[in-house]
N, C-alpha and C positions, 0 to 999 in steps of 0.2 A: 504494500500500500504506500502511497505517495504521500510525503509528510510536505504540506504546502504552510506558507510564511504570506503574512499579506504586508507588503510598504508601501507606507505614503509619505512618508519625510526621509530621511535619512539613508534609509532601506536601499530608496531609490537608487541610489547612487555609492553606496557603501554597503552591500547586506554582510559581509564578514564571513561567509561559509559559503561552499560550493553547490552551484545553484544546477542543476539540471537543464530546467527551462524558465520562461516566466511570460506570462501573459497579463494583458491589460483587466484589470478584477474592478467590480464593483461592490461595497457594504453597504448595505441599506442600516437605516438607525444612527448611524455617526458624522460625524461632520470633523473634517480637519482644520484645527485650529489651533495657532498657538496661545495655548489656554495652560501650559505648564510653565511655571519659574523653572531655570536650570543653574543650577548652584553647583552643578559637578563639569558638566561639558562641554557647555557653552555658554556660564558665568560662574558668579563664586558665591560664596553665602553670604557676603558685604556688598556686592554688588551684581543681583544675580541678572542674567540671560532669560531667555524664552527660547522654548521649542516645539515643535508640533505636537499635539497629542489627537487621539478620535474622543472625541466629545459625544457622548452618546443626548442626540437631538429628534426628535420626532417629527419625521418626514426628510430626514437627511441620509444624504447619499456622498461617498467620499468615494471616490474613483482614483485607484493608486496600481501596485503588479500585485499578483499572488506568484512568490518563487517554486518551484519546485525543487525541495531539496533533496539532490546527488544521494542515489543511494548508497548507504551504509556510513551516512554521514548525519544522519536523523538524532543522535544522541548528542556528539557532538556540541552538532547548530543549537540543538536546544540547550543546552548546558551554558553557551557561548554566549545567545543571546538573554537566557536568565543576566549575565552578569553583565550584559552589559543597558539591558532597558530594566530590570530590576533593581537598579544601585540603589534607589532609596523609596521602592515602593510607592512613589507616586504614579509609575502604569499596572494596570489589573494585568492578567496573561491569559487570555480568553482563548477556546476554539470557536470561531464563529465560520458562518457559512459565507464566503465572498462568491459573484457572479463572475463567472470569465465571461470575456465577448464572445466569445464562440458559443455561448450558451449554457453550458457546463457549469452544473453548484458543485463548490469544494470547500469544506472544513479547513483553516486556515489557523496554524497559531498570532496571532491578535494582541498588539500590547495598547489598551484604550485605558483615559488617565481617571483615576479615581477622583471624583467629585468632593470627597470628603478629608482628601490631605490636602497640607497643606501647603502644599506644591501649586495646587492648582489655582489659578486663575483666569478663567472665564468671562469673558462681559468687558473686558479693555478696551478700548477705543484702538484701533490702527493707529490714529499719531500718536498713541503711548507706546505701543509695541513697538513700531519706528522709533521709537526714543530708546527704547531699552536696547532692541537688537543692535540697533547704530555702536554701541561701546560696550558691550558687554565681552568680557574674555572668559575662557575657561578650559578646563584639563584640554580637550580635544581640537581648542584653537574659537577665534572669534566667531561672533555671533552671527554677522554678517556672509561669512564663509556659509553656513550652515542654512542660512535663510536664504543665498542664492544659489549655491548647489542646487538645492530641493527645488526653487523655481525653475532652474537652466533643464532639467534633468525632468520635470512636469510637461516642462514645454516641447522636448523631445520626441517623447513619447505623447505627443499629439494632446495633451490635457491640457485646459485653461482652469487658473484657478484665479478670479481676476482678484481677489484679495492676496496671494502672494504676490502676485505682477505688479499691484500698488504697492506693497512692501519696499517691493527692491527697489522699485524709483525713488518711493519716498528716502531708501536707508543710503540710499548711492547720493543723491541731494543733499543730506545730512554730514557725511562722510568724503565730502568731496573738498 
């Protein structure tokens, strides 16, 4: 059986384990949003970062890949990416079902951010987020790297997500 991984931020463009294949996936119920402070990756606990999480929303839809991971590397990837989206418990580790375009439902492990730590942040306005992403550093490098990665790499693979596209202009304007 195929052990599938669903990304929508980071993933995108960094998944850290050997991927088989991957196709363009849709979740129904979540909506991607940087709705999490980042105090470890991409900021610090004195001045923390933002990063995408799935914001469980009703009537939302987050359209990102689902990986297929390489077989006999299923224990691994899971182990690997426990440690690195579980560092402080502000993402759940769900199997949810994502949509491939080809039609096809597939069970996916799913990291969507818990409402209740207090990591999360939901409801910021984009010029706050622009503010924060603009200068925030952390273990894995700035916040900015991270917030255009994920847009350069949406845009790729054919997805508009017009609230990151206003990010990057807004954080490129700020940082210039």
């Amino acid at each position: 059986m195929t052990m599938w991984v669903f990304g929508y931020g980071s993933l995108l463009w960094n998944p850290g384990f050997p991927v088989a294949s991957s196709e363009r996936a849709t979740l129904m119920g979540y909506a991607r949003s940087f709705c999490m402070s980042s105090i470890h990756h991409r900021g610090t606990e004195e001045k923390p970062g933002l990063v995408l999480a799935l914001d469980e929303q009703q009537n939302a839809r987050c359209t990102g890949l689902a990986f297929a991971v390489e077989a006999g590397y299923e224990q691994r990837t899971l182990d690997e990416l426990r440690e690195r989206e579980l560092i402080s418990s502000a993402y759940l580790e769900r199997m949810l079902d994502v949509h491939l375009d080809d039609g096809r439902i597939v069970n996916a492990v799913t990291y969507v951010i818990d409402p209740h730590h207090v990591q999360y942040c939901g409801g910021i306005s984009l010029e706050e987020q622009a503010q924060i992403i603009a200068y925030a550093i952390g273990g894995r490098g700035p916040n900015t790297e991270y917030l255009y990665n994920t847009a350069e790499h949406l845009s790729e693979i054919g997805l508009r997500d017009p609230d990151l596209e206003w990010l990057s202009q807004r954080v490129r304007s700020l940082t210039a």
